[in-house]
C-alpha positions as MATLAB code, in Angstrom:
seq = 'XXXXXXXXXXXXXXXXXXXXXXXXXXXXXXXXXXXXXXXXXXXXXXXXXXXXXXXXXXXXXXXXXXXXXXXXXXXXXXXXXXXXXXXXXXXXXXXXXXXXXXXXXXXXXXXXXXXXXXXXXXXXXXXXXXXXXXXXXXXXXXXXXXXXXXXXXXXXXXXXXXXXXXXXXXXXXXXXXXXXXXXXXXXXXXXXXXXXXXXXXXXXXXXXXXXXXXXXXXXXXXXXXXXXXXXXXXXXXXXXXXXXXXXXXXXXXXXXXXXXXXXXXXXXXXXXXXXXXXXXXXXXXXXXXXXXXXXXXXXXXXXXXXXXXXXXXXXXXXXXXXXXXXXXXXXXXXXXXXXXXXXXXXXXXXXXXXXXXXXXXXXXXXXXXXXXXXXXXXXXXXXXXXXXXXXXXXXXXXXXXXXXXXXXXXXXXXXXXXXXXXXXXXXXXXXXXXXXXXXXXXXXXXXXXXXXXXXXXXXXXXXXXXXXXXXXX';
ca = [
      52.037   34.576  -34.703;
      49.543   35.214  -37.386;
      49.822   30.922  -37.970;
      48.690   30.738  -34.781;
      46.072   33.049  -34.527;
      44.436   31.267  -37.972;
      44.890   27.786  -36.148;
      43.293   28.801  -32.914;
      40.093   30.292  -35.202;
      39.650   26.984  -36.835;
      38.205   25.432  -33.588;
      36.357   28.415  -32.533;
      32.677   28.621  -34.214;
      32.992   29.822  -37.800;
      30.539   31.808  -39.874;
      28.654   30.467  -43.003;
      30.312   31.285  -46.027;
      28.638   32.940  -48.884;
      26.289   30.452  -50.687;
      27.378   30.572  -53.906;
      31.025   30.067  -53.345;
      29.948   27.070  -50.538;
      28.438   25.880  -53.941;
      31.279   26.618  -55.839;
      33.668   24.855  -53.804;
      31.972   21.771  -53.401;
      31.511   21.144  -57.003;
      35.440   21.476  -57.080;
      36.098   18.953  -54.544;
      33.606   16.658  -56.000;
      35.270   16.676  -59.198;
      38.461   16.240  -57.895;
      37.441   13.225  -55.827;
      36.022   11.779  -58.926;
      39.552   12.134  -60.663;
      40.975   10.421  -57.861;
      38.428    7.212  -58.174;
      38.713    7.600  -61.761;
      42.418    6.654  -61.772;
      42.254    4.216  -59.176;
      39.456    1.905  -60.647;
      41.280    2.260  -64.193;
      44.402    1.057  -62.501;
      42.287   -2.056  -61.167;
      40.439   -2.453  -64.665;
      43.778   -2.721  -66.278;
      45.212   -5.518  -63.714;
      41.890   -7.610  -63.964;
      42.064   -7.805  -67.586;
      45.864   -8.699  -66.776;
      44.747  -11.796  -64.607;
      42.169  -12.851  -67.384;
      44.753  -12.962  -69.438;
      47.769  -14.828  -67.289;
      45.037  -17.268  -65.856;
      43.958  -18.421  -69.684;
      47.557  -19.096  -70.787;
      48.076  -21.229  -67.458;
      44.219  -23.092  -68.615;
      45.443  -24.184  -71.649;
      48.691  -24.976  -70.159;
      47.131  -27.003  -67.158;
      45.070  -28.825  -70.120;
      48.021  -29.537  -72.052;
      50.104  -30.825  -69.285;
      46.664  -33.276  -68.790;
      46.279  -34.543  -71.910;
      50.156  -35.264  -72.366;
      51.597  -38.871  -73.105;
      52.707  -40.713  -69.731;
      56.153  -41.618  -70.331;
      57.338  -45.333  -69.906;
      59.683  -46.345  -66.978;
      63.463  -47.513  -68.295;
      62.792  -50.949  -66.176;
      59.780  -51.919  -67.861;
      57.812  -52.487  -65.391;
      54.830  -50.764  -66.757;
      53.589  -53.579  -68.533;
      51.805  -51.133  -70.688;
      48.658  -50.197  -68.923;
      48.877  -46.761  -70.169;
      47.042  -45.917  -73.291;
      48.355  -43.773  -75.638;
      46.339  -39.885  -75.848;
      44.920  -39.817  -78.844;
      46.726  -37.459  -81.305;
      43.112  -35.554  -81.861;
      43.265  -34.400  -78.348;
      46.882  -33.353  -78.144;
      46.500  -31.522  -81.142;
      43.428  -29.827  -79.805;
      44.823  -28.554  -76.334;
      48.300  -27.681  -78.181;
      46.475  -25.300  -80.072;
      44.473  -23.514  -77.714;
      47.557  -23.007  -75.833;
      49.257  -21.770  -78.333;
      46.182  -19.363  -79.192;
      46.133  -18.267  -75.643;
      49.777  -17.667  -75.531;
      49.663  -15.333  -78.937;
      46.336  -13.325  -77.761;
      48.000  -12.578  -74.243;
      50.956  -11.471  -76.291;
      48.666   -9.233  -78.515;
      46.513   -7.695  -75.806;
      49.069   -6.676  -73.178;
      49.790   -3.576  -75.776;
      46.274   -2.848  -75.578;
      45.975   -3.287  -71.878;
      48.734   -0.744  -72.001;
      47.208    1.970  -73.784;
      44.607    1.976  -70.426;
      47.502    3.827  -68.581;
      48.389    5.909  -72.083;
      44.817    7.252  -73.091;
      43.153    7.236  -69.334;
      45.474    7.027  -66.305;
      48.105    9.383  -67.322;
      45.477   11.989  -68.322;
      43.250   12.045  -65.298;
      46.469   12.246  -63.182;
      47.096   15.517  -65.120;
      43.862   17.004  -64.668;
      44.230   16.442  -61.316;
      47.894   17.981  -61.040;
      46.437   20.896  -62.382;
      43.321   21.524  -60.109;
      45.471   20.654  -57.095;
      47.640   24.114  -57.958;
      44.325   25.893  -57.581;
      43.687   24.106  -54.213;
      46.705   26.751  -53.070;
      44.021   29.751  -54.024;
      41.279   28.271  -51.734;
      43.359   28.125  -48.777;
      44.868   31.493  -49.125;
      40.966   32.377  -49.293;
      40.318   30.255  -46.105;
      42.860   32.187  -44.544;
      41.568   35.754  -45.322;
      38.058   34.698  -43.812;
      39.815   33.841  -40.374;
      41.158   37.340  -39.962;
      38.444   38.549  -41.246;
      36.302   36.027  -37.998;
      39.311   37.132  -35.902;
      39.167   41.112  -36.135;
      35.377   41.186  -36.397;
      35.150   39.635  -32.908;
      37.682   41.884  -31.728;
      35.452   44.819  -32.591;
      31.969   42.928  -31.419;
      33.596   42.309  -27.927;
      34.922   45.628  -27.417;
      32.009   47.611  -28.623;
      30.000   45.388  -25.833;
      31.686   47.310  -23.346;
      29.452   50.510  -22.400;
      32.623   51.912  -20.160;
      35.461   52.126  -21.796;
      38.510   53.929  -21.091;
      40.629   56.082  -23.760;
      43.270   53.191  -24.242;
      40.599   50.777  -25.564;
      39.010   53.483  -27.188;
      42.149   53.443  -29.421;
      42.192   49.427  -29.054;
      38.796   49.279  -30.405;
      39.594   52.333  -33.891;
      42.325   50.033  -34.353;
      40.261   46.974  -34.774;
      37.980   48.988  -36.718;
      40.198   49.782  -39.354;
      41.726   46.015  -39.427;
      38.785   44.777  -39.797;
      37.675   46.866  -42.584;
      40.881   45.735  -44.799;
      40.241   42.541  -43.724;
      36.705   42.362  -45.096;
      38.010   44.071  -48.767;
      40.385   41.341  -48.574;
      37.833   38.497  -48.055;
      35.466   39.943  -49.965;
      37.532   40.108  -52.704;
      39.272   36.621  -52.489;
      35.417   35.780  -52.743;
      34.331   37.362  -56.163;
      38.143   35.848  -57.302;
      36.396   32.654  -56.983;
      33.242   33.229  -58.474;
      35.045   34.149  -61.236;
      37.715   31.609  -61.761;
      36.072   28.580  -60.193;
      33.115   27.614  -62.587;
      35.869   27.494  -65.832;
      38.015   24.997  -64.300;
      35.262   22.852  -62.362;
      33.666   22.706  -65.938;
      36.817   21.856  -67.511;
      37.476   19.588  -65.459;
      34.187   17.351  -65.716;
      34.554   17.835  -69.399;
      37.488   15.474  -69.583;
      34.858   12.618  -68.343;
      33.150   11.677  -72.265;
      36.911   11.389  -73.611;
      38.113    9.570  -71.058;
      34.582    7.099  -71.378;
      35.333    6.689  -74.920;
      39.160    5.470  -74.053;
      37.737    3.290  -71.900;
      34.461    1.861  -74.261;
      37.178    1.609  -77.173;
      40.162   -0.283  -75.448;
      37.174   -2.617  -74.094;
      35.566   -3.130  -77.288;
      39.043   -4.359  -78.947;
      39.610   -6.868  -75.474;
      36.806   -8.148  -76.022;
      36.799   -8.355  -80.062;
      40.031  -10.046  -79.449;
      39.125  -12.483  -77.412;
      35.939  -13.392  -79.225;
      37.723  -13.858  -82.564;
      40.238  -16.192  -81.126;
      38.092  -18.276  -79.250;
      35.623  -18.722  -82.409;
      38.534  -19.130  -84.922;
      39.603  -22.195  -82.644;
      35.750  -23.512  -81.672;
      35.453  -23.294  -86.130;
      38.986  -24.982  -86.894;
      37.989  -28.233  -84.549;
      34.631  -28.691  -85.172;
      32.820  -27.174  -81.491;
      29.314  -26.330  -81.920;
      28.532  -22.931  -82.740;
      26.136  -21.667  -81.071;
      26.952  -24.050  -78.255;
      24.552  -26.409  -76.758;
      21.991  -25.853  -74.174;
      23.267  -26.301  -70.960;
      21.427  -29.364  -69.727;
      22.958  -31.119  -73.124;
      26.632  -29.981  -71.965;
      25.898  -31.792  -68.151;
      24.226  -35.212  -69.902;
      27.884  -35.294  -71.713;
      29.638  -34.652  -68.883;
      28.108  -37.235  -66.265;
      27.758  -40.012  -69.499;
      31.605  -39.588  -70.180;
      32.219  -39.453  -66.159;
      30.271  -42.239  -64.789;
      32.630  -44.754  -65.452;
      35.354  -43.299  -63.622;
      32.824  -42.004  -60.424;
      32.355  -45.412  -60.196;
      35.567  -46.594  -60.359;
      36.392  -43.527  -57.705;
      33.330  -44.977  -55.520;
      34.254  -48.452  -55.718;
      37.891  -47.310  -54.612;
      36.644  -45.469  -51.704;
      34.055  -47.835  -50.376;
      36.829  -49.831  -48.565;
      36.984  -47.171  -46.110;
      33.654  -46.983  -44.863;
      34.003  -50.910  -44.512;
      37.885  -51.083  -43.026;
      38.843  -52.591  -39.895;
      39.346  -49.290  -38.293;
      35.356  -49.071  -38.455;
      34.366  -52.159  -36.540;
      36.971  -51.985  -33.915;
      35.448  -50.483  -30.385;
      36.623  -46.812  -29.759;
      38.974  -46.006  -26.973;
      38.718  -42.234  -25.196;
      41.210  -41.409  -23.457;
      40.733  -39.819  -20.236;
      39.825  -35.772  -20.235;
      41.276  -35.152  -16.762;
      43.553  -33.058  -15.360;
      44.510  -31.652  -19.017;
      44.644  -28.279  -20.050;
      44.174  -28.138  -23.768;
      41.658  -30.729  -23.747;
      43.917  -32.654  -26.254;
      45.304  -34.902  -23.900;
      48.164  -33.002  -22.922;
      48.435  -33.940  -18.688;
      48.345  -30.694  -16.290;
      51.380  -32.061  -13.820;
      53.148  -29.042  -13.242;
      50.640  -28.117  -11.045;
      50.490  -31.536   -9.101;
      54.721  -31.015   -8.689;
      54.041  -27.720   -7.769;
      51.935  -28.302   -4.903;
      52.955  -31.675   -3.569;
      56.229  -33.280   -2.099;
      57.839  -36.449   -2.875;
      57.519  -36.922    1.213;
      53.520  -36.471    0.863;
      52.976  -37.883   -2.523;
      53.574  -41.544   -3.224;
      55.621  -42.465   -6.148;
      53.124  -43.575   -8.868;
      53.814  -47.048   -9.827;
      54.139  -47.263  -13.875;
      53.221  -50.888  -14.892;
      55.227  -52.653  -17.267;
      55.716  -52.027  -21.102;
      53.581  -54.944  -23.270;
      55.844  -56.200  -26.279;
      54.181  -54.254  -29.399;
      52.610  -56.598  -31.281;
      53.471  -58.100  -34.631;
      51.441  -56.679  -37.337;
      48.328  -58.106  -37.613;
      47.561  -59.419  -41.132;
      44.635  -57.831  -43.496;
      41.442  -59.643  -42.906;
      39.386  -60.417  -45.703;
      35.639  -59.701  -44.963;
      33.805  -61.412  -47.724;
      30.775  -59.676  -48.876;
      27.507  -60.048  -47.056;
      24.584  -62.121  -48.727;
      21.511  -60.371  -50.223;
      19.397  -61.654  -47.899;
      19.576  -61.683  -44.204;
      19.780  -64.908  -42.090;
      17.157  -66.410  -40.166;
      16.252  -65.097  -36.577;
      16.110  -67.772  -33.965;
      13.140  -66.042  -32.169;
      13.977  -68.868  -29.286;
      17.098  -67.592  -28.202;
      15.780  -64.313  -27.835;
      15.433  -62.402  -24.376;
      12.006  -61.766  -22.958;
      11.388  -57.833  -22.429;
       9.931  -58.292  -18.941;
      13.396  -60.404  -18.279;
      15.622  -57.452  -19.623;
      13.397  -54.429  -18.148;
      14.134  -56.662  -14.113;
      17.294  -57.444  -15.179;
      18.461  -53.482  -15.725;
      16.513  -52.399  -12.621;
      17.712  -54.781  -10.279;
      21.353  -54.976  -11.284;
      21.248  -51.323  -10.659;
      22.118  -51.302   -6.400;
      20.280  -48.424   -4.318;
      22.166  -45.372   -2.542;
      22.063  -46.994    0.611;
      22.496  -50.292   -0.238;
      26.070  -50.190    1.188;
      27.222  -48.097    4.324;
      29.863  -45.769    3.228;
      33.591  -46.261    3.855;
      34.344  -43.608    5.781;
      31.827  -44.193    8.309;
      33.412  -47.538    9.071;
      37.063  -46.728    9.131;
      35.850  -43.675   12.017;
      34.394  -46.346   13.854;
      37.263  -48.846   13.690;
      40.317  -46.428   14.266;
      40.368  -43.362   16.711;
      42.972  -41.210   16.441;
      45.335  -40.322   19.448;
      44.025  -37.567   21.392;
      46.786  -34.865   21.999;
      47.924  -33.359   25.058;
      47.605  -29.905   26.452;
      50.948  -28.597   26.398;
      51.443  -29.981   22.902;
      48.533  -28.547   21.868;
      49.083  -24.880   23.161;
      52.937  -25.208   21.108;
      51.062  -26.476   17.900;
      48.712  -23.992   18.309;
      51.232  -20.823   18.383;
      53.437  -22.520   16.265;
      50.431  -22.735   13.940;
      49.388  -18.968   14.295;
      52.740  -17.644   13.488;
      52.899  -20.071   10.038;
      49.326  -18.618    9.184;
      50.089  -14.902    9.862;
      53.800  -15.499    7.942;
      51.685  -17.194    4.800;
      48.820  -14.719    4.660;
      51.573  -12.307    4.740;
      54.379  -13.332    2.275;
      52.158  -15.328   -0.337;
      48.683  -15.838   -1.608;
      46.633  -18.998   -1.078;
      47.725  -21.664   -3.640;
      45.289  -22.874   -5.882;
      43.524  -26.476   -5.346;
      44.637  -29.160   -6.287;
      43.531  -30.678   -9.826;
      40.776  -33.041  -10.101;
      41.575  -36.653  -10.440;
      41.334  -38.638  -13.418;
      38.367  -40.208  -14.183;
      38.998  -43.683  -15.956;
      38.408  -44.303  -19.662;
      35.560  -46.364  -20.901;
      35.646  -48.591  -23.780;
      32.743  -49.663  -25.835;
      32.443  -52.468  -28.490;
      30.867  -51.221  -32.161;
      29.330  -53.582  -34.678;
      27.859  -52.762  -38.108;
      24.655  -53.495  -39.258;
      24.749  -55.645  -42.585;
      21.202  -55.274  -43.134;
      17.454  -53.391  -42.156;
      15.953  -54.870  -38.918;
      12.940  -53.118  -38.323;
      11.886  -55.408  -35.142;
       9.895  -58.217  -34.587;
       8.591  -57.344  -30.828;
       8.768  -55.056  -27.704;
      12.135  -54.439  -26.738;
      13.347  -55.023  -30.242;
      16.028  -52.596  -31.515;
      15.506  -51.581  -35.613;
      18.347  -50.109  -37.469;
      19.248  -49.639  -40.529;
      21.981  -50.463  -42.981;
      25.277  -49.506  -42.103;
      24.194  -48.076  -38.362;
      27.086  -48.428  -35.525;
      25.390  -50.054  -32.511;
      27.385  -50.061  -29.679;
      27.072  -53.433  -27.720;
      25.893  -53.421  -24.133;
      25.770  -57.220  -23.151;
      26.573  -60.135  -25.694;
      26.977  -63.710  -25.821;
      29.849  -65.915  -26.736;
      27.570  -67.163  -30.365;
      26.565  -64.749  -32.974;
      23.373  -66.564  -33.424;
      22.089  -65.314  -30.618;
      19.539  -62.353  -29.493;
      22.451  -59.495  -27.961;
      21.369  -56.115  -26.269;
      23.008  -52.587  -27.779;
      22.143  -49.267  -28.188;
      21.591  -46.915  -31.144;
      20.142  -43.574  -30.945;
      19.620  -43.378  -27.274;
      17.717  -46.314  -27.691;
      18.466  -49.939  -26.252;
      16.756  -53.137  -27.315;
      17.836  -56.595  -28.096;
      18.833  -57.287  -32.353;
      20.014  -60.502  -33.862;
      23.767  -60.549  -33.699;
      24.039  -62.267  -37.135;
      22.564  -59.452  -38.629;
      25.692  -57.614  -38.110;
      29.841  -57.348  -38.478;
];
């Protein structure tokens, strides 16, 4: 019962506590807090400089595996174009694996002695100041009988009537609440007395545990440094090492050869076949995903084989042979002549495009005409009064048993192909209506002749003009 009564006064309104024990007990949990983050971030000190270590040894081993002889095939059929490493460079990255192996061996001890000299001793300090956590609450709990009788007495001695039975009611609560307040009171000066010593103890630990840490650092890092400069003196590296714009002129003058090479290797596929060939969409209807993946469950859903007409599927071409590799020889520096004579007046184009476009009312619609040319049969009464009720009782049966099925999905639209070709060189145009491009541009072709000497129209950009086909692949 008394539980209870403590747990219902924690959500009523409490009163302030005395300020120098608020202080007091802040200061505690602040330094126990800092305990906990102390051991936490030394237990993530102590992994990195685990990584840093495992990572290295895997370097040199990665380096090693690089540099390593290429062994021979048993057929012979390598007709030695491997060269031989030379046996500078395997000695090199043999060595610093070997040094990186031996200092990851050395330092784990030391990487060890993190959870020996500062892990192990926080977590004690703080197993320690957690026993004294048991002495706050028991504190905590005093002040809420001491909340819990004082409002007893406060509401009773509200009451200007009151009869002889809460007269004795309220001498009781009188008396409680006068133990109660020696009790708080006294749990109080306990911790004004007790609590400064082991807050101060407690941040005391923090300059020997700093000078754990600074010391197992300092003999990482002197580790490290002496093996890396006992390697860098025993094969000649620089010390101090070059600049860093030095180290990046080495690097691209020993690496240009093979960028090129890599270049060279990869400029066939900006000038394949697959480039120059026209691009087919498929069509983007009726799908779902919008990957090409056809929506029919809903068309066999909500049509019949009576109302839907069996779609014809045309017949499967032969796949072709495989078509050979075609050999585009390289273009010419210089661009071929332009045989301004062949080429297409502007004014011609511009009435061409306008009037091969035809007019919204050019034609008279379809529907229109098949109205006019067929009239349906007009029924009679008595079968229209039957279709009629018969139709009422379907509608009221389907409003009733099921909801309106969705529409139909939209019909496929058909796929347009266009025909790509590349430019081989700059044509910045010679005339109104000329297209320019650039070297390497993909115009798509929008009327052509049978000749590549001729003027064709395309369009690049947004932009359509007429360009000298020869200019292009």
């Amino acid at each position: 019962m008394q539980r209870m009564h403590r747990t219902v006064g924690t959500f009523k309104s409490r009163s302030a506590d005395d300020a120098q024990v608020a202080m007091l007990i802040h200061d505690f949990e602040e330094a126990d807090k800092m305990l906990g983050i102390l051991v936490e971030s030394s237990k993530l000190w102590r992994d990195a400089w685990s990584d840093i270590l495992t990572r290295q040894a895997a370097m040199a081993g990665d380096y090693d595996t690089i540099v390593m002889p290429i062994i021979a095939s048993s057929d012979g059929r390598d007709d030695g174009k491997y060269s031989d490493t030379p046996v500078s460079t395997l000695e090199r990255t043999q060595a610093l694996r070997q040094a990186y192996a031996e200092l990851k061996e050395d330092m784990s001890g030391e990487i060890g002695m993190v959870d020996q000299r500062i892990v192990e001793p926080a977590k004690d300090a703080r197993a320690a100041i957690k026993q004294y956590k048991k002495v706050i609450k028991k504190r905590e709990d005093k002040k809420l009988d001491f909340e819990r009788f004082k409002g007893r007495v406060e509401s009773a001695e509200k009451k200007t009537r009151r009869t002889d039975k809460e007269n004795m009611a309220l001498m009781k609560s009188r008396m409680e609440l006068e133990t109660a307040t020696t009790v708080y009171e006294a749990a109080d000066e306990h911790l004004k007395a007790t609590l400064p010593g082991i807050t101060s103890a407690t941040y005391s630990l923090l300059p020997h545990l700093l000078n754990a840490q600074i010391m197992i650092q300092n003999t990482l890092l002197a580790q490290l440094y002496t093996t890396l400069h006992t390697y860098a003196s025993d094969y000649g590296f620089p010390n101090p090492p070059p600049e860093f714009d030095d180290i990046i002129l080495t690097f691209e003058s020993d690496f240009t050869s093979l960028r090129l090479e890599a270049e060279g290797a990869l400029r066939m596929l900006s000038t394949g076949k697959a480039v120059h060939q026209p691009m087919a969409l498929g069509p983007t209807g009726s799908t779902i995903t919008g990957l090409g993946i056809r929506n029919n469950i809903n068309a066999r859903r909500h049509g019949t084989p009576a109302a839907l007409p069996p779609a014809s599927k045309p017949a499967l071409k032969p796949s072709p042979s495989l078509p050979a590799i075609e050999y585009h020889a390289p273009a010419p520096e210089t661009p071929p002549p332009v045989d301004n004579a062949l080429k297409p007046s502007w004014s011609r184009t511009q009435s061409h495009q306008l009037t091969a476009r035809p007019s919204a009312d050019h034609f008279t619609p379809a529907s229109h005409s098949s109205q006019l040319a067929i009239r349906p049969r007009q029924p009679s009464a008595t079968s229209t009064t039957s279709m009629s009720s018969l139709g009422s009782a379907a509608a009221a049966a389907a409003v009733a048993g099921k909801k309106k099925p969705p529409p139909p999905p939209p019909k496929k639209k058909p796929s347009m192909q266009f025909e790509y070709v590349t430019a081989l060189y700059d044509f910045a145009g010679e005339g109104q209506g000329d297209l320019s491009f650039r070297e390497g541009d993909r115009i798509r072709v929008m009327k052509k002749t049978e000749s590549t000497d001729d003027w064709w129209e395309g369009e690049l950009r947004g932009l359509r003009g007429s360009f000298p086909a020869n200019y292009c692949r």
